[in-house]
N, C-alpha and C positions, 0 to 999 in steps of 0.2 A: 622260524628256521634257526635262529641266531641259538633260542633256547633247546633245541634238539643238537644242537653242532656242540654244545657247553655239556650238554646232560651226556655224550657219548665222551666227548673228551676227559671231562676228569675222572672215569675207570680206566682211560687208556694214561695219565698222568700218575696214576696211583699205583698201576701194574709196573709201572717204568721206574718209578722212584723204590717199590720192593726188588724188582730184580736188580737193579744198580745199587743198593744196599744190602742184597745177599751174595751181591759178586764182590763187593768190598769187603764185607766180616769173611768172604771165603779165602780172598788174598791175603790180610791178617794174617788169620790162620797159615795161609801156606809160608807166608814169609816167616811165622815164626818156629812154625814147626822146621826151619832149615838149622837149626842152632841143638845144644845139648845145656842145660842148664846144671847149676851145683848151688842147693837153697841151703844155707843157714838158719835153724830157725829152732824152735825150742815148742812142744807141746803144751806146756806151759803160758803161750802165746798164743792168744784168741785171733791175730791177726795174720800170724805163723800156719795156723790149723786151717782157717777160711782159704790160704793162699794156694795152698796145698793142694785144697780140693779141687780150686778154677784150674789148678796145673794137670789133675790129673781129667778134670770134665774135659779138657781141650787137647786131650792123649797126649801134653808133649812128653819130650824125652827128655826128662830131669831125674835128679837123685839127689832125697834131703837128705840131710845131715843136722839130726839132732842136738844142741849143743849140752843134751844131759852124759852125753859118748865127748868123756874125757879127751882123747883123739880131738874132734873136732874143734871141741873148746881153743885146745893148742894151734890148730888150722888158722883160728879168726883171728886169734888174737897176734901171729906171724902174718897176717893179710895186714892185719891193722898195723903193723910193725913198717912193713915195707911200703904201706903208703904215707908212712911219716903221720899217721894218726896220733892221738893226744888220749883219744879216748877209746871201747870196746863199739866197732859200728853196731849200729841198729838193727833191730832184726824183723820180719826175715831180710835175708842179707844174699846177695842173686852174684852166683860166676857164671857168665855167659860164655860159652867159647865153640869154637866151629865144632860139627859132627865128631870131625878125626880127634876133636882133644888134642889138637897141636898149637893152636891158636887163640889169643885170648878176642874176646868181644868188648865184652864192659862188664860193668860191677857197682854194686850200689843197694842200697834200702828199696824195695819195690814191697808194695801193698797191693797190686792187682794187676791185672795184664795188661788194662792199659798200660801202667807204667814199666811196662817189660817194652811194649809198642813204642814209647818215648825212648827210653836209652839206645832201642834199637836204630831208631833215625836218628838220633845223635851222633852214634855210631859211623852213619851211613856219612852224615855229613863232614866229621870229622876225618872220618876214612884210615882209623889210630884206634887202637885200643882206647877205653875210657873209664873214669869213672866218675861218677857222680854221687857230690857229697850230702846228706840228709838237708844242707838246706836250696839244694838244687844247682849249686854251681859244679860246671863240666870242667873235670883233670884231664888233660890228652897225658897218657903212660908213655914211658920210654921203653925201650926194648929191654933195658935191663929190668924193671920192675915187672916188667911182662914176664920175663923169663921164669922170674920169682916166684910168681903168684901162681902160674902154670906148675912147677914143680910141687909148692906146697899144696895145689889141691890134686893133684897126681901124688901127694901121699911120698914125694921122693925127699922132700927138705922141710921135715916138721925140725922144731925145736925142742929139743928134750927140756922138760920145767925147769931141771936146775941149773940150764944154762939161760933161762929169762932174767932180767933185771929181776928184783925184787918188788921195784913199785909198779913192777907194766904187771904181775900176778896180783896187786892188790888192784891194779884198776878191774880190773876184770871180775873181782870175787865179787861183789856188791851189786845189786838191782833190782828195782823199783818196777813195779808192774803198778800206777798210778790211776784210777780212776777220773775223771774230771768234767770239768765242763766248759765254754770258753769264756772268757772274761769272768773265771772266777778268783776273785783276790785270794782268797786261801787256796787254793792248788797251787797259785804263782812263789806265793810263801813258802810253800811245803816245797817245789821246787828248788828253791833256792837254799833252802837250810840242808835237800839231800846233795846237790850239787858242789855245797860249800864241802861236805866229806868225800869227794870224789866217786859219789855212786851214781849209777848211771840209771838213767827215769825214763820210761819206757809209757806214756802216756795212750791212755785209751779213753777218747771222747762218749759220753755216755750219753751224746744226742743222736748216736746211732744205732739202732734199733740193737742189733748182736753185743756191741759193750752194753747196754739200758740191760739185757735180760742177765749177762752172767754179774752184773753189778749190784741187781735187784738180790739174785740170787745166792753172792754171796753174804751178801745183808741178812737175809733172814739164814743162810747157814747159824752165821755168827751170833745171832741174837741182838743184833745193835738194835739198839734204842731209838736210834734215826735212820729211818731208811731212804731221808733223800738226802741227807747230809754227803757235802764232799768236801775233800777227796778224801778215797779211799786207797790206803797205800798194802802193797803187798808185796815185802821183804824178803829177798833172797839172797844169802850164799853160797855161790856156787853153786847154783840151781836149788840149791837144799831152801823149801820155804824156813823162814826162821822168826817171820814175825807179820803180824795186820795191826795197821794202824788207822783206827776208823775215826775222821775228823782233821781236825787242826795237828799238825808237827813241831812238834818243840825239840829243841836243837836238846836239851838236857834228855829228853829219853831218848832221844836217838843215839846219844851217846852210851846211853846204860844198856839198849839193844846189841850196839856191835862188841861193847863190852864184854858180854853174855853171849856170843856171837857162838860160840860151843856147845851153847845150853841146847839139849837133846830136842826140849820140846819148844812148842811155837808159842812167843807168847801175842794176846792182844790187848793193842792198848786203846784207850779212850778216855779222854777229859783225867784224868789222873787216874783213873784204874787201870791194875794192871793187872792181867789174870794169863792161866796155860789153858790151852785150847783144849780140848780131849781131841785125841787119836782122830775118832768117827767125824769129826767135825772138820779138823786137815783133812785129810780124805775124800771127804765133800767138795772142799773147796779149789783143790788139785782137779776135781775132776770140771769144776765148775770152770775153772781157765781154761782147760782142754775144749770144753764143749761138750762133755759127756752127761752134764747134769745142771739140766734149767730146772725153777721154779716158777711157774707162771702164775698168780693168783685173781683167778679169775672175782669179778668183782659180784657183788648180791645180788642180785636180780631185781629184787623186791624193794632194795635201797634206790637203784637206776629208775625204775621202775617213777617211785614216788618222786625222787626227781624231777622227771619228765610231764608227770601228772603237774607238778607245781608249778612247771611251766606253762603247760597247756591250757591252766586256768590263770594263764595272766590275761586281765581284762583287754587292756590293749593292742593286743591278735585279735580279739572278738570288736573291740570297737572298728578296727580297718577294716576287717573281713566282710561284717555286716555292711559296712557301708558299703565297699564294691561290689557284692549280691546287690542292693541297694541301684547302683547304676546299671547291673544285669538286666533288669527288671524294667526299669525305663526303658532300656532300649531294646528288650526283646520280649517282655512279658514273660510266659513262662514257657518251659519245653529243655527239647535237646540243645539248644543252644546255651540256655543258661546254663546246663547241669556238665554239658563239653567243658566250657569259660571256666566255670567252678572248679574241676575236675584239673583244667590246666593252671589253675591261677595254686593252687594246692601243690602241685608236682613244681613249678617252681619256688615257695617256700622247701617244698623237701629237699630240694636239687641246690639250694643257695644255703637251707642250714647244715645240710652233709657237708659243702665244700667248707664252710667256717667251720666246720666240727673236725673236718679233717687239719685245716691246718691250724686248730688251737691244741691238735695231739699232736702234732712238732714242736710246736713251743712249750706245751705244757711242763718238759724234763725241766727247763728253765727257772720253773717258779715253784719255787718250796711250798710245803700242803703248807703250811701256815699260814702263808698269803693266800692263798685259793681260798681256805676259810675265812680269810679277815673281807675276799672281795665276797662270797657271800652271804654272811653276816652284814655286809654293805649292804649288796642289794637286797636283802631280806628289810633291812630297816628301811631301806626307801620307799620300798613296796608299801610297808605298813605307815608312814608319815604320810606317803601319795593319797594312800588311799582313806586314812583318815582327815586330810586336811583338803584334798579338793576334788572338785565336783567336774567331770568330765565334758566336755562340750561335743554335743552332736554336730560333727559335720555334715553340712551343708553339701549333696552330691552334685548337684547343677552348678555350684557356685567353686568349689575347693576340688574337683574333678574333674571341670568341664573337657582338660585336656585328654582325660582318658577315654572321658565317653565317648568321644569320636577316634579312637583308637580303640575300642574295644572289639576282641576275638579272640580266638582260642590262640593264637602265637602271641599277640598281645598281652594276655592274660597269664602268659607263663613269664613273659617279662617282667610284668608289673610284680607276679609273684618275688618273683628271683629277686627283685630290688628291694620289695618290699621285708624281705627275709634279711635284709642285711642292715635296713634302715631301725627295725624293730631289735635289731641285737642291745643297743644301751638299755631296755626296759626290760630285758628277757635272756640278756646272755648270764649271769649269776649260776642260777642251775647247770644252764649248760659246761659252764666253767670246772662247776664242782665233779658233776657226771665223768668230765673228761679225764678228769685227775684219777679217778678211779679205776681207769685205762692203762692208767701210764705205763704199767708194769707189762702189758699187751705190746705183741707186734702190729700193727696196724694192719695183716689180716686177719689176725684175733679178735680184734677192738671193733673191723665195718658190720659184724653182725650187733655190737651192742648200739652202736651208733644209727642202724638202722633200727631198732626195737625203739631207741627215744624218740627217733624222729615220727617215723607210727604212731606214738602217742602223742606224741605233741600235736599233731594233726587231727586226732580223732573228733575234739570238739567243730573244728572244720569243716569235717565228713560231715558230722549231725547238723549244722545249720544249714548246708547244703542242701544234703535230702529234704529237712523243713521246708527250703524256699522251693525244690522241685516238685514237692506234693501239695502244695497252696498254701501252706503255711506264711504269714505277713513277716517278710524280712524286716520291716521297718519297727513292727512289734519285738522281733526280737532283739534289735538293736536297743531300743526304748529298754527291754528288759535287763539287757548288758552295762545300760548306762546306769539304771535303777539299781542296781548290785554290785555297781563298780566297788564302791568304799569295801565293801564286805569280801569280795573275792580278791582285791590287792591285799587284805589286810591277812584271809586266809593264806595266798601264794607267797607273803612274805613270812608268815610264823614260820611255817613247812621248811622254808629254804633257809631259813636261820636255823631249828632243828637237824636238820637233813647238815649242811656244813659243818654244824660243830660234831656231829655224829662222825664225821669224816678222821678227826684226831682222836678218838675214843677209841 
C-alpha cells in the first residue's frame, strides 16, 4: 500500500514542482517586461552580442545603442561623468527606466537577465532609483543625478567633445578586449601594466564555452604559434582595433603601440616580433568578436580512435572484469542472468567514464597541451615499467569479493561498474586525458558524440569477454590468459600512448 501511495505521489510532486516553476519564469517575465530598457554595448563584444540576443528571445522592449555611433560614445561617457565615475563603465551597460521614459529604474553592467532580475529587486527594495557598480555595491541616486541621466539618454543634454576635459576623452579612447583564465599569473600582469596606462580591460573568461570558441578562433586567424597560451589581448582606439597582443605584455611595447596609435594598420605582437596583420585577417577577426565567424577544428578520428584502443587494451580492465564474470558464474552459472549483470556491470563503466570524461572537458582549458603530453608520456612509461617489471596477481573471487557476491544483480552490477570506472582511472586515465585535450576547442555538444565513440571502444574488449563467458567459454581461462600477457599488453598500451601524446604537439 505504502508503495502504490509513493509510486502515484511522486508524478503528482513533479507535476507541482513544473507548474510552480513555469508560473515563476512566467512572473519574471511579466515583471520584467513592465520596464523599457537603453543597452550600451559595442558588437565588438562577445558578451554585448549574447545579451542582445536573451533581450530580444524574451521580446523585451529595449534599444541598443552601439558605442561604434559616435553619439553614443558621448551618452556613456556623460552617464559616467554624472555618477562621479573614474573610469569608462563596462559594457553592456543597462538604463532601466519606466514604460513612459519619465522615470529612471537602475543602471549598471549586466551580462544576462538574471542580472536584469537582481537590480530589478534592488530596485524594489530600495524603492530610489539605483545603480550598481561592476564590483556589486548598490548607489541609491538623487533626484538630481536622475534628472541627468534621463535627459542624456533622451538625447536632450549630450555633451559636445570640445567641451569634455581633455583627460575624461583619453579615458575613454583605449580598450582591452582580454582573453584569460582564472588564477592566471600572466593575465594579472598584463592587467596591471594596461591599467597602469589608464586603459580600460574588458576580460573574457575562456572557461566558458562562447569565449574558448572565438578565442580558439582568433588563434588560428592569426597564426599564433600557441594556441593555448594566455592572454590574449585585443587593442582598441576608439573602437578602431589597432593592435593583438598574443602572450605576455610588456610595458615597452605597449608604449611603442599607443605611440603608433595613428598607424592605419593593426599591428601583432608576440615574444618580440612585431608584424602588420593583412586587411583579410582584421576582418576575420572583427568578425570573430561579433560572433559571425567560428573556427571549430574537429579532432581525427583515427587519432581518438587509437587512443581509445590503447586504453581498451589496458590489462587492468581485463584483470577486474574477468574476475567479476568470474563471481557471475559461481553464483549463477550460466544464462540470462550472467549476460543481464554483464551487460549492467558495462553500462556502469560507460556511465561513470562519460561523467569523468565530461568533467575532465571543464577543466581540461586549464591545463596547457604540454602538460597533458608530459601526464601522458607519464602514464605511457608507467605502463611499460609495470608491465615489464611485475607480475600480476590473480584475485582470489571468494576471498577478495566475498562482499559482492552476495550483492550481486543486475542493479548491483551497475554499481559496482560505476565504482569500479572511477577506481580504474589512475592506471587508465592518460589516454583519456590526452583524447580530451583534443576537444577542447569543441562545445561540449560537439565533443558528447566524440566522447561516446571512445567510450564504445573502450568497452568493446568487455563486450567480447562477455559473449565468451555467455557461450561456454572458461571465464577463468580467460583471465589466466590476461594475466599470461599482462607484461606484453602494458607494455604495448604504454608505447601507443607515448606515441599518440607526443603526436598531440606535432
Amino acid at each position: 500500500m505504502l508503495r502504490c501511495s509513493l509510486i502515484l505521489l511522486l508524478p503528482l510532486l513533479l507535476v507541482t514542482y513544473v507548474v510552480l516553476n513555469a508560473c515563476v519564469i512566467k512572473a519574471t517575465e511579466e515583471e520584467l517586461a513592465n520596464y523599457h530598457y537603453v543597452v550600451y554595448g559595442s558588437d565588438l563584444c562577445p558578451e554585448c552580442v549574447k545579451f542582445k540576443k536573451e533581450l530580444k528571445a524574451a521580446l523585451l522592449d529595449f534599444e541598443y545603442r552601439p558605442l561604434e555611433n559616435e553619439t553614443y560614445q558621448h551618452q556613456l561617457l556623460a552617464i559616467a561623468q554624472v555618477l562621479g565615475l573614474n573610469e569608462t563603465p563596462t559594457i553592456p551597460f543597462i538604463i532601466i527606466m519606466t514604460s513612459d521614459l519619465d522615470n529612471l529604474v537602475a543602471l549598471g553592467t549586466v551580462l544576462s537577465l538574471h542580472d536584469l532580475e537582481v537590480l530589478i529587486d534592488q530596485y524594489a527594495k530600495e524603492n530610489r532609483p539605483i545603480f550598481r557598480t561592476i564590483r556589486g555595491q548598490v548607489i541609491t541616486l538623487s533626484n538630481d543625478v536622475e534628472r541627468k541621466i534621463i535627459a542624456i539618454v533622451k538625447g536632450s543634454a549630450i555633451p559636445a567633445l570640445e567641451e569634455r576635459p581633455s583627460e575624461e576623452i583619453q579615458l575613454g579612447r583605449y580598450r582591452i578586449i582580454m582573453f584569460s583564465v582564472p588564477l592566471c599569473h600572466a593575465c594579472e600582469e598584463a592587467k596591471k601594466v594596461f591599467t597602469s596606462k589608464d586603459i580600460q580591460v574588458e576580460e573574457y573568461d575562456i572557461s566558458k564555452p562562447r569565449n574558448l570558441d572565438i578565442f580558439y578562433t582568433i588563434k588560428r586567424i592569426i597564426n599564433s604559434p600557441s594556441l593555448e597560451e594566455v592572454p590574449l589581448s585585443i587593442m582598441f582606439a576608439e573602437d578602431k582595433l589597432i593592435a593583438i597582443i598574443d602572450g605576455k605584455v610588456e610595458s615597452s611595447v605597449l608604449d611603442l603601440i599607443l605611440s603608433e596609435s595613428e598607424h592605419k594598420g593593426v599591428r601583432y605582437y608576440r615574444l618580440g616580433e612585431l608584424r602588420e596583420l593583412p586587411h583579410e585577417q582584421v576582418e576575420l577577426v572583427l568578425k570573430a568578436l561579433r560572433g559571425e565567424y567560428i573556427i571549430r577544428e574537429h579532432p581525427n578520428v583515427g587519432y581518438l580512435v587509437a587512443l581509445a584502443l590503447s586504453d581498451s587494451i589496458n590489462p587492468c580492465t581485463f584483470l577486474v572484469y574477468t574476475a567479476f564474470l568470474i563471481l557471475l558464474n559461481l553464483r549463477y552459472g550460466k544464462g540470462w542472468k550472467v549476460l543481464g549483470s554483464g551487460l549492467s556491470f558495462i553500462l556502469g563503466i560507460i556511465v561513470g567514464y562519460m561523467s569523468l570524461g565530461i568533467a575532465m572537458y571543464h577543466a581540461i582549458v586549464f591545463i596547457p597541451k604540454v602538460i597533458v603530453v608530459m601526464i601522458g608520456v607519464g602514464f605511457g612509461l608507467y605502463s611499460i615499467v609495470t608491465g615489464a617489471l611485475e607480475k600480476p596477481k590473480l584475485i582470489a573471487p571468494k576471498r577478495s569479493f566475498r562482499l559482492l557476491y552476495r550483492a550481486l544483480g543486475i542493479i548491483a552490477a551497475f554499481g559496482i561498474g560505476l565504482m569500479i570506472s572511477f577506481s580504474l582511472l589512475p592506471c587508465s586515465a592518460g589516454p583519456y586525458l590526452v583524447a580530451i585535450k583534443t576537444l577542447a576547442s569543441l562545445s561540449l555538444q560537439e565533443a558528447l558524440p566524440y566522447l561516446i565513440l571512445y567510450n564504445v571502444i573502450f568497452v568493446v574488449p568487455l563486450f567480447l569477454i562477455l559473449i565468451s563467458a555467455y557461450v561456454g567459454l572458461s571465464v577463468a581461462r580467460a583471465r589466466e590468459l590476461v594475466a599470461k600477457y599482462y607484461r606484453h599488453l602494458s607494455i604495448i598500451a604504454g608505447a601507443l600512448l607515448i606515441m599518440l601524446s607526443i603526436m598531440l604537439i606535432l
